[in-house]
Residue frames as qw, qx, qy, qz and C-alpha x, y, z in Angstrom:
[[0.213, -0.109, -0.934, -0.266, 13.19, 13.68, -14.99],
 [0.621, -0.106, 0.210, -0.747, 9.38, 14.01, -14.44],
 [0.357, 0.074, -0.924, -0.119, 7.74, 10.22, -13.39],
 [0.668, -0.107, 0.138, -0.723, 4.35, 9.71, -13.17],
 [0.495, 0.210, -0.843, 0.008, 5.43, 5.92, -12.58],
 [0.655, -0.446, -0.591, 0.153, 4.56, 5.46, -8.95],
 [0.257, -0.924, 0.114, -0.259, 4.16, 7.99, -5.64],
 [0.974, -0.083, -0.081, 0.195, 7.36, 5.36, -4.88],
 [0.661, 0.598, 0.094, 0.443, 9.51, 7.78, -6.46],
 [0.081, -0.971, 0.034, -0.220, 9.31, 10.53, -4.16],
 [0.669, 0.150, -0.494, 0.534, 12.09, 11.95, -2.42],
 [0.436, -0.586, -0.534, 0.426, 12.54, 12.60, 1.04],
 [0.288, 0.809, 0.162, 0.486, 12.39, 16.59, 1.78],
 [0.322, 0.679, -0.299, 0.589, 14.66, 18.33, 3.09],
 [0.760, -0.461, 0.238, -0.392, 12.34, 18.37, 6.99],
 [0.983, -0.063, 0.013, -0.174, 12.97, 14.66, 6.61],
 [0.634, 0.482, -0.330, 0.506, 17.00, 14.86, 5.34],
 [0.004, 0.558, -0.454, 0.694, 18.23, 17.24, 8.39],
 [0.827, -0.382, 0.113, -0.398, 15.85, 15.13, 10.86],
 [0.987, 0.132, -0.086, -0.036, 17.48, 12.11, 9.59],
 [0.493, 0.586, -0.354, 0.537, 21.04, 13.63, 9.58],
 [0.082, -0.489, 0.541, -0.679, 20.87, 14.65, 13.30],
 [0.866, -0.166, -0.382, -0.276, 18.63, 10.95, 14.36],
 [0.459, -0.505, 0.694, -0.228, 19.41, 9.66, 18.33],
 [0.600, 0.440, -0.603, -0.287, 20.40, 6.34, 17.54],
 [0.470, -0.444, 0.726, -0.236, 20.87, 2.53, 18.78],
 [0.010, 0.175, -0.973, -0.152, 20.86, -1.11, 18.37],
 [0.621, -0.042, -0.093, -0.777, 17.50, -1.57, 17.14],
 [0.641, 0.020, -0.744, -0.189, 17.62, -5.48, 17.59],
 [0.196, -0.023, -0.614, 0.764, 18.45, -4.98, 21.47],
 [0.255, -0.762, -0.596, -0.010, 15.43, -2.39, 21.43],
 [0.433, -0.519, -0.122, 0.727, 17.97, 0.59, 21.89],
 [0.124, 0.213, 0.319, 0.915, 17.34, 2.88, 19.01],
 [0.309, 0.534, 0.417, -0.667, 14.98, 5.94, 20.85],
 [0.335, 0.356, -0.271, -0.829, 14.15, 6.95, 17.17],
 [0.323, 0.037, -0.907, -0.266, 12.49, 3.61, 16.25],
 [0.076, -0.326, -0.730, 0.597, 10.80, 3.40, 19.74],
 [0.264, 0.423, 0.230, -0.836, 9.16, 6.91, 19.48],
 [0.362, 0.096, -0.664, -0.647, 7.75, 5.97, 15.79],
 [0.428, -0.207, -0.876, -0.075, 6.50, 2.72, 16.60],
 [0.130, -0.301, -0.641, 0.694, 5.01, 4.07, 19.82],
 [0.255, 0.526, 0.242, -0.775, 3.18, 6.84, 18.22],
 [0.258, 0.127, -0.673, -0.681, 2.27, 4.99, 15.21],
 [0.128, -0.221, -0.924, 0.286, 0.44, 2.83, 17.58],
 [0.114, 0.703, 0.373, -0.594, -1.83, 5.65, 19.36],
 [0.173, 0.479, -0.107, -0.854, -2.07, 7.71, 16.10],
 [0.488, 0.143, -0.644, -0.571, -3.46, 4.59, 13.92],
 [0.740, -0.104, 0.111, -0.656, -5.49, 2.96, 16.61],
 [0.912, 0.081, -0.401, 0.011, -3.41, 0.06, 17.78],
 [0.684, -0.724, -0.060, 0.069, -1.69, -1.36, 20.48],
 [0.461, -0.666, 0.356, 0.466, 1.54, -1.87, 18.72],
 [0.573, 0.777, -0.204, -0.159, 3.61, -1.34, 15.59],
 [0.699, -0.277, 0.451, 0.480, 7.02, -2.76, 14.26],
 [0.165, 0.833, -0.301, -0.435, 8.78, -0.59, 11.80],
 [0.871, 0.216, 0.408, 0.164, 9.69, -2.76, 8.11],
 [0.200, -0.334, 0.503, 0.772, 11.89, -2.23, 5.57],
 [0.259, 0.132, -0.415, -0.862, 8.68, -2.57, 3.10],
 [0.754, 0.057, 0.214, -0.618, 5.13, -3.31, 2.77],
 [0.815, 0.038, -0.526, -0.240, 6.09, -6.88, 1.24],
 [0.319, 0.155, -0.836, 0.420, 7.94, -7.69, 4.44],
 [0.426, -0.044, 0.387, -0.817, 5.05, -6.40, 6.62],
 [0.792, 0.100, -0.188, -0.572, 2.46, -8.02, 4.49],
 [0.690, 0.135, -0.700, 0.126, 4.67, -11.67, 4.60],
 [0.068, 0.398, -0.650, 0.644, 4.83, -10.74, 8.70],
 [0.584, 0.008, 0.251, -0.772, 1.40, -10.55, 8.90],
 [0.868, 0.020, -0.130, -0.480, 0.55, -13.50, 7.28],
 [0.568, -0.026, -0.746, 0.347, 3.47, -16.17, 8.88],
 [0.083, -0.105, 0.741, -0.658, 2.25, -14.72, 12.32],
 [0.648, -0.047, 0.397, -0.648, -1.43, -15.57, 11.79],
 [0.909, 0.302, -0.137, -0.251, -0.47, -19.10, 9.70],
 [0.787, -0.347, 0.508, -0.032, 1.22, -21.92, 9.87],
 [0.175, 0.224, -0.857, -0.430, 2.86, -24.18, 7.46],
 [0.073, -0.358, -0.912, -0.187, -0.27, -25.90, 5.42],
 [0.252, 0.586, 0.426, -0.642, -2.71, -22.76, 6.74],
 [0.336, 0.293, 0.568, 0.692, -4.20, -20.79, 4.12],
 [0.214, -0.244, 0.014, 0.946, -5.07, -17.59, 3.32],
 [0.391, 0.752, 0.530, -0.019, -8.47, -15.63, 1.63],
 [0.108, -0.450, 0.077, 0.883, -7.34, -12.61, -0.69],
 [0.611, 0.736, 0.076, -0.282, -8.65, -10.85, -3.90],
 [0.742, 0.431, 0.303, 0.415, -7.06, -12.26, -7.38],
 [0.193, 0.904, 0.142, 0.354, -5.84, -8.04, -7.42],
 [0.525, -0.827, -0.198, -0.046, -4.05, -8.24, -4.51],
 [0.451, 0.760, -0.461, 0.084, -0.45, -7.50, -4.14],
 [0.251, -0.632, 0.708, -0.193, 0.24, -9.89, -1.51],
 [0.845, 0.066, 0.530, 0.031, -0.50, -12.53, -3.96],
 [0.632, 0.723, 0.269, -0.075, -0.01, -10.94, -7.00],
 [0.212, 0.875, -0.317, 0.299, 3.08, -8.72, -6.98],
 [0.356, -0.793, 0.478, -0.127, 5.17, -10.16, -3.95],
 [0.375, 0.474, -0.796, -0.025, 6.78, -13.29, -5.93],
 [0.824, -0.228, -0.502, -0.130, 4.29, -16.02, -3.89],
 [0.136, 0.463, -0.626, 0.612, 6.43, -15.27, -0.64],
 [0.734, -0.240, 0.209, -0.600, 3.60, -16.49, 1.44],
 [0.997, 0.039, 0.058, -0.014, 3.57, -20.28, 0.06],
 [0.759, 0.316, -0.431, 0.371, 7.90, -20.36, -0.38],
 [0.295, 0.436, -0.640, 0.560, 8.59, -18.95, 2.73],
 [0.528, -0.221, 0.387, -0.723, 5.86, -19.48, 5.08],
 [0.088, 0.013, -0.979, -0.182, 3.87, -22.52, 3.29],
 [0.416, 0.547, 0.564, -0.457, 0.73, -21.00, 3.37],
 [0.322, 0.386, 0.779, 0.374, -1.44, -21.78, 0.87],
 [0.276, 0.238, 0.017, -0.931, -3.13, -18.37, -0.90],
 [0.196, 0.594, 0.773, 0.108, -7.13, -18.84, -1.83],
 [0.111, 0.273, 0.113, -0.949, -8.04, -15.86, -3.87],
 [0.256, 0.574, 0.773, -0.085, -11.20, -14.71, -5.40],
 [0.297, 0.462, 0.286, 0.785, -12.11, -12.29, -7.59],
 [0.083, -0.225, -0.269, 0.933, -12.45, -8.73, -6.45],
 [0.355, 0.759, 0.537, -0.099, -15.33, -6.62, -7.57],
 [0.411, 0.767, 0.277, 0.407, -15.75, -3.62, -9.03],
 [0.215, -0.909, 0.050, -0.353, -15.05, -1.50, -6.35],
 [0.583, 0.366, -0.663, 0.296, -12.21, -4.06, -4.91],
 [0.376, -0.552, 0.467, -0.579, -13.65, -5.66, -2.77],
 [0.024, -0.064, -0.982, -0.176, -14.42, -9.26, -1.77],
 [0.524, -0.101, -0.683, -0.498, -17.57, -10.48, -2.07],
 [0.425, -0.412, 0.666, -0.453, -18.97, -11.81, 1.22],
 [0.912, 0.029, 0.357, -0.201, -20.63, -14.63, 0.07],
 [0.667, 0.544, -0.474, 0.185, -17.31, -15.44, -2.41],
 [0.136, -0.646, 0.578, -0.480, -15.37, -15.37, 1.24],
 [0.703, -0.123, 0.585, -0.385, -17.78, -17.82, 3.20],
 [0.949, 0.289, -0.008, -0.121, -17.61, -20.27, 0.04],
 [0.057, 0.748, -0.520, 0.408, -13.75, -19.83, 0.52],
 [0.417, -0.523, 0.489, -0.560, -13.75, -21.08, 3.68],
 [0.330, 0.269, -0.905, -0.007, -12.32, -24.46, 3.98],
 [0.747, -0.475, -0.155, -0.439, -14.42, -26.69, 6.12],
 [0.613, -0.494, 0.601, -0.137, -12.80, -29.17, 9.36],
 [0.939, 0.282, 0.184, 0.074, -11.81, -31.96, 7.05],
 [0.588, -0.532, 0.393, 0.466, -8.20, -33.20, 6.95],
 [0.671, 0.384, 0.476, 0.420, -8.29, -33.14, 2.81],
 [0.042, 0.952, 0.148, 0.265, -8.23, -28.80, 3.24],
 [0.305, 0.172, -0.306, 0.885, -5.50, -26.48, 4.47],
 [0.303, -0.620, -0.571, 0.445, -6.99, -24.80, 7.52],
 [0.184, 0.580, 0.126, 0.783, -8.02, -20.97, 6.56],
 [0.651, -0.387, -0.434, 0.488, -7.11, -19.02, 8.64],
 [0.039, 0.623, 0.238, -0.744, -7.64, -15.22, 7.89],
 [0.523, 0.682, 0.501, 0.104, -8.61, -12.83, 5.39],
 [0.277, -0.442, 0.013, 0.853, -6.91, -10.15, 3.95],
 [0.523, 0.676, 0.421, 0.305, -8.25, -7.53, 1.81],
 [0.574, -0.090, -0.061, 0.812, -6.56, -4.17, 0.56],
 [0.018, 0.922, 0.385, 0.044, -7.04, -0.42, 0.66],
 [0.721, 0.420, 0.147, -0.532, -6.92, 0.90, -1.48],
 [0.620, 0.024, 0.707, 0.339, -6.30, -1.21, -4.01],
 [0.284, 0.393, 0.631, 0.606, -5.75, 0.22, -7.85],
 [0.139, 0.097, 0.037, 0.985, -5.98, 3.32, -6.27],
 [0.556, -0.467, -0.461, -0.510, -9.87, 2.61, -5.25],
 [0.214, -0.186, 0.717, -0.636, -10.39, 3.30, -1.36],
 [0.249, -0.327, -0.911, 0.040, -13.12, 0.39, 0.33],
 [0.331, -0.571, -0.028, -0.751, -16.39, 2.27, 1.46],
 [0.040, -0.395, 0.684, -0.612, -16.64, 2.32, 4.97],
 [0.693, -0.171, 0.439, -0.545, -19.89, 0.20, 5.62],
 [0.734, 0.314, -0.587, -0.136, -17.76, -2.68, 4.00],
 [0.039, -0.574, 0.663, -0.478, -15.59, -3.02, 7.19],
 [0.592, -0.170, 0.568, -0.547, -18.11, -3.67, 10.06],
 [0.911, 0.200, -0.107, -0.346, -19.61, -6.22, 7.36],
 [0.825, 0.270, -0.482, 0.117, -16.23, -8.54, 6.35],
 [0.041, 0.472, -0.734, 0.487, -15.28, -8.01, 9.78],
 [0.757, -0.076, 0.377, -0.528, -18.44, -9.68, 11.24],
 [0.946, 0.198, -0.158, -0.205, -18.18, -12.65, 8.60],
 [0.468, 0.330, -0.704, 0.420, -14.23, -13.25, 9.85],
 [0.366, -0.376, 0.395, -0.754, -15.65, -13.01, 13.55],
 [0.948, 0.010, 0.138, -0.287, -18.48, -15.87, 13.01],
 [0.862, 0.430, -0.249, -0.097, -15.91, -17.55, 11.58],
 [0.645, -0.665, 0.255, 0.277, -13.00, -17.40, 13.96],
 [0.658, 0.619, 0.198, 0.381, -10.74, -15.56, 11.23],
 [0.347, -0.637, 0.021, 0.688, -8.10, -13.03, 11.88],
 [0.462, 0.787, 0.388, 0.134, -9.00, -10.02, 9.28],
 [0.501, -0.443, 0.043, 0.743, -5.78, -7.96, 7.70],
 [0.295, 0.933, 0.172, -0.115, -5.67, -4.96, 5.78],
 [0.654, 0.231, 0.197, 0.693, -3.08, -4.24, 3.43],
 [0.001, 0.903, 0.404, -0.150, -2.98, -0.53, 3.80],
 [0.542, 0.139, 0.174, 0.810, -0.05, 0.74, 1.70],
 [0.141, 0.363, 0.261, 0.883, -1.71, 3.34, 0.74],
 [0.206, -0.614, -0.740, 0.181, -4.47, 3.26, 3.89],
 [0.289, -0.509, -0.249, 0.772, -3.97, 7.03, 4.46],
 [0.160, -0.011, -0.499, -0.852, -4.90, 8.31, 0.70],
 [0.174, -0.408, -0.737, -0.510, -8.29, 6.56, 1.72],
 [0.278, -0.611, -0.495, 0.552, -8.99, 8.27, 5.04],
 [0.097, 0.320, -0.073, -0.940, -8.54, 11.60, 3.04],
 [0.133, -0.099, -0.728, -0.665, -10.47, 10.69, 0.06],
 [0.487, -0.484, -0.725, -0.047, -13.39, 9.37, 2.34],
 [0.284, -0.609, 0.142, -0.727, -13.07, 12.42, 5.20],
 [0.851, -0.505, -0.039, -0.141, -13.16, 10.08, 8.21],
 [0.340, -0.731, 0.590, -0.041, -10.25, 9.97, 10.67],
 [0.581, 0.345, -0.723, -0.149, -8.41, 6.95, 9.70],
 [0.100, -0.142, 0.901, -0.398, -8.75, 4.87, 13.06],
 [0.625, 0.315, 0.106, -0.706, -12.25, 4.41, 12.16],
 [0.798, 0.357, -0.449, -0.185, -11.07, 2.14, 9.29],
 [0.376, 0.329, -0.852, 0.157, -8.31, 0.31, 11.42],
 [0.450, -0.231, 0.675, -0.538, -10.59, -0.54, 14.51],
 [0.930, 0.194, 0.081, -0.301, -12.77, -3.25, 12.05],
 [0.775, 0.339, -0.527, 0.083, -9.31, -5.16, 11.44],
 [0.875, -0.405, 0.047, 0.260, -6.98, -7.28, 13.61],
 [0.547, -0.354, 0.410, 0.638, -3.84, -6.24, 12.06],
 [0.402, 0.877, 0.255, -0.058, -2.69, -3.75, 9.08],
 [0.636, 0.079, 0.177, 0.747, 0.33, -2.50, 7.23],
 [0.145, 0.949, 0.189, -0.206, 0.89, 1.43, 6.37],
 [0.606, 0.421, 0.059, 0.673, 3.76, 2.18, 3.34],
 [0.400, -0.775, -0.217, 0.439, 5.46, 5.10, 4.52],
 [0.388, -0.352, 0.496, 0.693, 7.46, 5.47, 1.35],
 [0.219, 0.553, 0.609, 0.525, 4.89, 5.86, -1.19],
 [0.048, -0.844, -0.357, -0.396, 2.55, 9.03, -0.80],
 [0.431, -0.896, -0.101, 0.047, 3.93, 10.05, 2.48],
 [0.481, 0.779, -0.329, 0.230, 7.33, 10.45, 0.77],
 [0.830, -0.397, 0.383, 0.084, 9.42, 8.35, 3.69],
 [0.187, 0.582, -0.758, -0.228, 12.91, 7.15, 1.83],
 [0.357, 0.090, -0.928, 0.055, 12.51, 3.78, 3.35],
 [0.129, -0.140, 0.725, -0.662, 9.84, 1.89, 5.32],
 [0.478, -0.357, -0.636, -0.490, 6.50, 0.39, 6.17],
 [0.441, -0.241, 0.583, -0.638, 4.31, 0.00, 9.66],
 [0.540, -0.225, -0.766, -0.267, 3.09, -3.26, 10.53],
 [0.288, -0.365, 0.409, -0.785, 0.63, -2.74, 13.35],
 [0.677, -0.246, -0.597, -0.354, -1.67, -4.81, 15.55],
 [0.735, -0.673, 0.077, 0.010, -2.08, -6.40, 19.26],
 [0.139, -0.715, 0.680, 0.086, 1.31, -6.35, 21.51],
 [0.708, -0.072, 0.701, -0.048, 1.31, -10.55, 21.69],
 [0.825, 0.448, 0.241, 0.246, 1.15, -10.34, 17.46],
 [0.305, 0.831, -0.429, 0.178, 3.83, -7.41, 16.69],
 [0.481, -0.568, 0.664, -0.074, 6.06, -9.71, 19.44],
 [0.753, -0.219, 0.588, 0.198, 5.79, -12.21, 16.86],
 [0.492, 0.850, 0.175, -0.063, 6.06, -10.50, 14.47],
 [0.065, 0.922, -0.370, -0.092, 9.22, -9.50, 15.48],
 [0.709, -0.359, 0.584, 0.166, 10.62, -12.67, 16.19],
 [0.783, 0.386, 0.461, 0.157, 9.76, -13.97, 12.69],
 [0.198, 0.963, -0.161, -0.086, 11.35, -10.41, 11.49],
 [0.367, -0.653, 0.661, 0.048, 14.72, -11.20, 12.85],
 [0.690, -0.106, 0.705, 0.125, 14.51, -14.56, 11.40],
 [0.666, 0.561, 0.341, 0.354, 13.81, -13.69, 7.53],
 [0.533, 0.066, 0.176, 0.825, 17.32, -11.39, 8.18],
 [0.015, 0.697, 0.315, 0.644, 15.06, -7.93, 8.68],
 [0.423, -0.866, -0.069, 0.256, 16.41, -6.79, 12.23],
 [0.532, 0.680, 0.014, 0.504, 18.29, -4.09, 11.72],
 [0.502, -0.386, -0.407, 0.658, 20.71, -1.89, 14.12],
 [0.031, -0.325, -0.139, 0.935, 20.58, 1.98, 13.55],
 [0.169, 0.632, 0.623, 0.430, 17.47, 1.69, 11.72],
 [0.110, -0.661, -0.548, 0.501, 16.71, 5.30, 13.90],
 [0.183, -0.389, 0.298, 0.852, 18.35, 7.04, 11.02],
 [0.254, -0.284, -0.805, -0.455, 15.33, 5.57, 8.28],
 [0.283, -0.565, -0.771, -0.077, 12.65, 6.35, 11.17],
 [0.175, -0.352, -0.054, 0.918, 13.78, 9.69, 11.72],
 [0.294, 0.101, -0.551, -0.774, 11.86, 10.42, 7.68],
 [0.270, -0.425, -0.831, -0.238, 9.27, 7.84, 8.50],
 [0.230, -0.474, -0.562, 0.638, 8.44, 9.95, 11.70],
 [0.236, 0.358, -0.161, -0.889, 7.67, 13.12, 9.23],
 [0.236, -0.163, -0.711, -0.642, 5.98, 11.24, 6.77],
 [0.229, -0.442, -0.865, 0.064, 3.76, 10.14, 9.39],
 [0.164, -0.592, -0.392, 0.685, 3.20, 13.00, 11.32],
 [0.081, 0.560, -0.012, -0.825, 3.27, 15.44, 8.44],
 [0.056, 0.171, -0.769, -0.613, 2.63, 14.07, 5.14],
 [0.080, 0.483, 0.866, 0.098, -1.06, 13.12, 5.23],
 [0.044, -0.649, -0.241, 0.720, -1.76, 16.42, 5.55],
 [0.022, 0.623, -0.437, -0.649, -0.97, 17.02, 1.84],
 [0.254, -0.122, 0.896, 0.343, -2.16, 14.17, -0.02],
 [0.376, 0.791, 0.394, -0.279, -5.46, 15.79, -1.17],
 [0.041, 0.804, -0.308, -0.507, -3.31, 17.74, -2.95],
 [0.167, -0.199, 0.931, 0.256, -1.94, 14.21, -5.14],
 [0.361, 0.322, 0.859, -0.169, -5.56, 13.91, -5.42],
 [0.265, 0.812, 0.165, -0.493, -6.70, 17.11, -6.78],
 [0.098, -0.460, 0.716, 0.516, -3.18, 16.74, -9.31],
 [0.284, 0.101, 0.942, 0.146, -4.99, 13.44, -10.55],
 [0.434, 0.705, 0.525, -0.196, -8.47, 14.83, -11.32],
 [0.233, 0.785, -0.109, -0.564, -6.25, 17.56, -13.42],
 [0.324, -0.231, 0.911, 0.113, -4.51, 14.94, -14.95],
 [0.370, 0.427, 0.824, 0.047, -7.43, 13.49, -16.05],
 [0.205, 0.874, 0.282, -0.339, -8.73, 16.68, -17.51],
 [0.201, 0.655, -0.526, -0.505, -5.72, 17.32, -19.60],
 [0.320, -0.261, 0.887, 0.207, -5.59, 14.03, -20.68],
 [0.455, 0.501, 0.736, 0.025, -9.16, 13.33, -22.17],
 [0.379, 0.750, -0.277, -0.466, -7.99, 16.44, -24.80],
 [0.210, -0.479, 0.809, 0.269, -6.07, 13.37, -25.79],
 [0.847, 0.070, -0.024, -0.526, -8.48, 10.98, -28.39],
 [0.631, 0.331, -0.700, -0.036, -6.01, 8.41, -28.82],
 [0.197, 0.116, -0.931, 0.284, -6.43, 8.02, -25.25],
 [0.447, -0.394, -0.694, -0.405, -9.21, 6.64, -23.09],
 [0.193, 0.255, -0.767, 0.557, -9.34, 7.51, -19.70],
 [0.469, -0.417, -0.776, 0.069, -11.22, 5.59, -16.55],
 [0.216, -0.455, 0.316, -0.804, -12.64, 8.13, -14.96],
 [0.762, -0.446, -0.210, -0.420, -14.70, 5.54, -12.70],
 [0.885, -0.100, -0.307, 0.335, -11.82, 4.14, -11.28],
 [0.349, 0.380, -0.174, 0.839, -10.06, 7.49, -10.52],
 [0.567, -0.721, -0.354, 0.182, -10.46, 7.82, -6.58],
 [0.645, -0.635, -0.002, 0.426, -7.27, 8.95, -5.22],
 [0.113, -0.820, 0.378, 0.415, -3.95, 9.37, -6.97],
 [0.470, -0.061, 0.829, 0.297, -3.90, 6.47, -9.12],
 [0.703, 0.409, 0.041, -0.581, -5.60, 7.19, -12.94],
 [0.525, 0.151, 0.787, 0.285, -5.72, 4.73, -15.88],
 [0.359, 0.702, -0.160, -0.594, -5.83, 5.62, -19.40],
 [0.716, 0.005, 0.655, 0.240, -6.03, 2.98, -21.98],
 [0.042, 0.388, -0.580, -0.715, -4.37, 3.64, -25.70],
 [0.697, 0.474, 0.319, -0.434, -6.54, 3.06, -28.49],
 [0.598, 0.630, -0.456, -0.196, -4.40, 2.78, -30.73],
 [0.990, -0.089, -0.095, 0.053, -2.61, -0.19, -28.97],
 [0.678, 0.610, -0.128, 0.389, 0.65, 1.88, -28.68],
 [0.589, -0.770, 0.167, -0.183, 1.56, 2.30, -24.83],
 [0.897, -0.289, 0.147, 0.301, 5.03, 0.91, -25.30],
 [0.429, 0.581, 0.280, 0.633, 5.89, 3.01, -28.13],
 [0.277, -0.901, -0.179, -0.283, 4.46, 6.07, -25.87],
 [0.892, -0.337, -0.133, 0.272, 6.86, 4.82, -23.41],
 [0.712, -0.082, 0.299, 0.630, 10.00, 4.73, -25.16],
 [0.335, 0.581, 0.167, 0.723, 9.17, 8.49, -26.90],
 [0.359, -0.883, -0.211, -0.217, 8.53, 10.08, -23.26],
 [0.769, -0.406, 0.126, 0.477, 11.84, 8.56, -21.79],
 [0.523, 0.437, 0.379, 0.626, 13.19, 10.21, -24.57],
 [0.105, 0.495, 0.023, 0.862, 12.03, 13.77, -22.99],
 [0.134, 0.101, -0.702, 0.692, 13.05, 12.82, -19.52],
 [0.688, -0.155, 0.173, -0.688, 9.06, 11.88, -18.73],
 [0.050, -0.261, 0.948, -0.175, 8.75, 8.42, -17.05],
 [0.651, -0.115, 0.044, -0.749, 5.48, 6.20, -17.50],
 [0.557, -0.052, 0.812, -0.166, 4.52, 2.45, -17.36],
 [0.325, 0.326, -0.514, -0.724, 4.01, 1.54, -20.78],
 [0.048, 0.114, 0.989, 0.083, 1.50, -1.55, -20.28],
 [0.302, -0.386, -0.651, -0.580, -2.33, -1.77, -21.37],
 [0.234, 0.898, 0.147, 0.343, -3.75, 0.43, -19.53],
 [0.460, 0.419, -0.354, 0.698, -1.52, 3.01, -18.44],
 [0.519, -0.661, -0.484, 0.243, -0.91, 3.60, -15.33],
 [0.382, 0.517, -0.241, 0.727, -0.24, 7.08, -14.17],
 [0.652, -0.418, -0.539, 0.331, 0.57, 8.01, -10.44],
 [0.003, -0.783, 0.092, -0.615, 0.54, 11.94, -8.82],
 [0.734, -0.240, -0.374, 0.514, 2.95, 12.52, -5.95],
 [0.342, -0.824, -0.107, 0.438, 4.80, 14.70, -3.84],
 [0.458, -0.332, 0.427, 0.705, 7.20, 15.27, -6.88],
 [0.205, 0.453, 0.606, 0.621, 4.81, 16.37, -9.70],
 [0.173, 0.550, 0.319, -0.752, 2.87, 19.39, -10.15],
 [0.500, 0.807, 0.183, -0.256, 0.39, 21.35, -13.11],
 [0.206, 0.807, -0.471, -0.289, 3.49, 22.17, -14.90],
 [0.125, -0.448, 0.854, 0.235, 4.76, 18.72, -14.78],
 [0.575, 0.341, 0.742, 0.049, 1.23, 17.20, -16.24],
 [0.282, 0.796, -0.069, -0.531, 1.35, 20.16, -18.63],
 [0.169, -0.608, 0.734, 0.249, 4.55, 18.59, -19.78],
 [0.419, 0.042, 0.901, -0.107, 3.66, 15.48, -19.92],
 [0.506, 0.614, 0.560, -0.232, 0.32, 16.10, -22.37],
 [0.409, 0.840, -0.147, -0.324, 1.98, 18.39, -24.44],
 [0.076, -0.427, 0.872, 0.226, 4.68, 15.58, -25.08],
 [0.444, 0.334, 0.804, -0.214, 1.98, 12.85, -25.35],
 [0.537, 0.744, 0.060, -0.392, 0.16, 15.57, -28.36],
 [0.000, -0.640, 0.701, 0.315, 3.60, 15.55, -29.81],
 [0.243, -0.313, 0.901, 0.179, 3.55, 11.98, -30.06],
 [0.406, 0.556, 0.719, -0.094, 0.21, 10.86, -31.43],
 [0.158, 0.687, -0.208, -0.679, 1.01, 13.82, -34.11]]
């Protein structure tokens, strides 16, 4: 099965299997699993934070991050695009009771600053109390240029705001952009890193930040049922992805630009090259038939998202041969 669904897909490789298979272990709730430790330790110093806490996934991180810097009745700044409003089933406002305030992204997915500061609730008991900002990166596969940072960090600063960064994918924009990736995390307070998507991890996310927030971080962990005991065997594979897997994800990038290049032989389709940063393209049917498309790739074991526009995703599991595939099934179908 080729599946240009999501870099979600990947599977762990072999490095990451035999690591995982031979993983010192312990009672990770205790603090006894070394293989959890050594991660979290050197996720810390290698992404430019004090500490880290190993998740079971970037919605649990992202929900950590925002019950440890809100309250019940706080509220929240994000982009309308974001996935920790959009995509994570409101978890914020049913399990926390913070209120989300989004705003529309731009083009380039970011916020606005002056959309942010209008945002911003004044002192007056008739408001929910805002209390940080989050924006993501990248987001729709679009990394944030770097002289956004210093900027929406300064306007959370005047404001006494705590500024988070979704950063599933934070590591596709450090390559894409050429700049070490601490660089990007030193302008936030606090930040997530998927570990399972591009960097091909089985299982996992980093939520990072000061020690005094990952300590509550954990607490609140434990309490929405996400301490775990041998996790050391799941942070054995996160430990490669980290360490090795960014190393390679140009490579997901380069896949994408071919991608695009086989694809616009296609006329029935359109594709966004302006949006096509990383690993993420878009291609929108003209003919209105991206469900249809769907349901005749499955058909010859090729996996897409059939919704308006299409999304297609390059990973550790595709290659030239498998977008070859893919286009020359796609001709087939629009025959």
């Amino acid at each position: 099965m080729i599946d240009f669904r999501s870099d979600t897909v990947t599977q762990p490789t072999e490095q990451m299997r035999r690591a995982m298979a031979n993983a010192p272990v312990g009672d990770d709730v205790y603090g006894d699993d070394p293989t959890v430790e050594f991660l979290q330790t050197s996720a810390a110093e290698k992404l430019g934070s004090e500490a880290a806490l190993f998740c079971t996934s970037g919605t649990q991180a992202n929900l950590l991050a925002l019950m440890s810097h809100c309250g019940r009745g706080d509220e929240y700044i994000c982009g309308l695009k974001a996935h920790n409003f959009k995509y994570e089933q409101g978890g914020a406002a049913v399990l926390g009771s913070i209120q989300p305030q989004p705003v529309v992204n731009q083009s380039d997915g970011t916020l606005a600053l002056a959309d942010v500061e209008a945002a911003i609730k004044p002192d007056d008991i008739h408001f929910a109390r805002t209390r940080m900002v989050s924006v993501e990166n990248t987001i729709g596969g679009q990394p944030i240029a770097m002289d956004y940072w210093p900027q929406i960090s300064q306007l959370c600063h005047t404001h006494q705001l705590k500024l988070h960064m979704d950063g599933a994918r934070l590591y596709n924009a450090a390559v894409k952009l050429n700049v070490d990736i601490r660089d990007i995390t030193r302008h936030v307070d606090t930040f997530t890193l998927c570990l399972s998507k591009g960097l091909a991890a089985p299982v996992g996310s980093l939520l990072l930040g000061s020690k005094e927030f990952i300590k509550t971080a954990t607490r609140i962990r434990k309490m929405l049922g996400g301490g775990w005991r041998q996790a050391g065997i799941l942070a054995a594979g996160a430990q490669i992805a980290l360490d090795e897997m960014p190393k390679r994800l140009h490579e997901d990038h380069e896949l994408a630009e071919y991608l695009a290049l086989r694809l616009e032989e296609v006329e029935q389709l359109e594709v966004d090259r302006e949006r096509l940063q990383t690993n993420i393209l878009y291609a929108h049917c003209r003919l209105g038939k991206a469900r249809e498309l769907e349901a005749f790739l499955k058909q010859r074991d090729i996996l897409i998202f059939g919704a308006q526009p299409i999304r297609f995703v390059t990973h550790l599991d595709v290659n030239r041969n498998s977008v070859d595939q893919l286009v020359a099934a796609i001709k087939e179908f629009y025959r």
